[in-house]
C-alpha positions as CSV (number, residue, x, y, z in Angstrom):
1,X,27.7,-48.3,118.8
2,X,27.9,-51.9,119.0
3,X,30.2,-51.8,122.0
4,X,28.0,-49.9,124.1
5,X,25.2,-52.9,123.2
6,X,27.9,-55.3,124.3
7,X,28.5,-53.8,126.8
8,X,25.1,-53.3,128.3
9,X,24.0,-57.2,127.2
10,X,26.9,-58.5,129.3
11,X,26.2,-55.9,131.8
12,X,21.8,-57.2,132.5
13,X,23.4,-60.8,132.0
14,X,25.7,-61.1,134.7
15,X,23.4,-59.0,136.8
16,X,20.4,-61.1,136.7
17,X,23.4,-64.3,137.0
18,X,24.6,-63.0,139.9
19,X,21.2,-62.2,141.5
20,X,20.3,-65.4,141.2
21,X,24.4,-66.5,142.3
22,X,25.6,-64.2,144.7
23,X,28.9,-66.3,145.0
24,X,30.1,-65.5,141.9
25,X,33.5,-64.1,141.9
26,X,34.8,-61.2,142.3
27,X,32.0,-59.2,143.6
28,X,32.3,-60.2,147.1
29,X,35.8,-59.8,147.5
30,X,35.3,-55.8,145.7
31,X,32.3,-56.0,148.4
32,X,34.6,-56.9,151.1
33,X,38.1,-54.9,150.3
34,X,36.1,-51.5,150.4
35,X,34.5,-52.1,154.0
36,X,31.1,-51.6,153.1
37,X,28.5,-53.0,155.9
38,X,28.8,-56.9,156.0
39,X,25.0,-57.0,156.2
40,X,22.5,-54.5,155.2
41,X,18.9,-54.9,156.8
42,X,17.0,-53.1,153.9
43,X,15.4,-53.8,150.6
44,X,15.4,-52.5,147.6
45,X,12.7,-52.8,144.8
46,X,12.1,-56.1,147.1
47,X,15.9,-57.3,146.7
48,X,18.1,-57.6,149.9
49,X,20.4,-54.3,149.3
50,X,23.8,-56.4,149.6
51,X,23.0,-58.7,147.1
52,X,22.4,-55.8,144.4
53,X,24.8,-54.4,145.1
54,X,26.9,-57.2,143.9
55,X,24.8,-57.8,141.5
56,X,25.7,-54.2,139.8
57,X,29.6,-54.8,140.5
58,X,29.6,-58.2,138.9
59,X,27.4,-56.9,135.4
60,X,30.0,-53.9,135.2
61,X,33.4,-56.2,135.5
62,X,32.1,-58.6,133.5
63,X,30.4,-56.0,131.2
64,X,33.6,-54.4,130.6
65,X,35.7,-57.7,130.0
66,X,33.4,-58.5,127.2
67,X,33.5,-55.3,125.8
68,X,36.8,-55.5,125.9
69,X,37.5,-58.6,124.3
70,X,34.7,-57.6,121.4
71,X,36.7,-54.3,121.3
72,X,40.1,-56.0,120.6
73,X,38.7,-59.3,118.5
74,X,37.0,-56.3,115.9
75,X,40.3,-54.3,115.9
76,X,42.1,-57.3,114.9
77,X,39.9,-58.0,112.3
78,X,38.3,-61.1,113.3
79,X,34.5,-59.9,113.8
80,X,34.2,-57.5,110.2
81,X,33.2,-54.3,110.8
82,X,30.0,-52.5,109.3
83,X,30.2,-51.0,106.2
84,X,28.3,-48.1,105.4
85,X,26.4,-47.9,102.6
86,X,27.4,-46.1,99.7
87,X,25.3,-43.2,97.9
88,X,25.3,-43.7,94.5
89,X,24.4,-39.8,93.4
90,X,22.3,-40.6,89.7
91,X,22.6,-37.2,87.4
């Protein structure tokens, strides 16, 4: 469960990052290598389409990288894992 709230941190991050950025790496060249439209003349929820666009393929990549990296650092022991609380049944 705390991956998935890694995940989606990392993920509105980078989005709002790369809204305000939109040369940050490696959404453009994504943009670019599957042919979409080089510009696109409409808005959306008053943003210039392209640039949300990369804004949503930047918080994914980068989204997933972290939550990778959180993934492996907890498997390997270096961030501890939650312990669930024991029920101590009183007769």
């Amino acid at each position: 469960m705390r991956g998935a709230i890694i995940f989606v941190a990392a993920f509105l991050l980078f989005l709002v990052i790369t809204l305000g950025y939109q040369g940050l790496p490696p959404a453009e060249m994504i943009y670019d290598a599957v042919g979409l439209p080089a510009s696109i003349d409409y808005d959306v929820l008053g943003l210039p389409a392209k640039n949300l666009i990369l804004a949503i393929f930047n918080g994914f990549i980068y989204g997933v990288i972290i939550w990778l990296i959180y993934t492996l650092a907890e498997k390997a022991g270096l961030i501890p894992k939650k312990q669930k609380a024991e029920a101590v049944a009183t007769t």
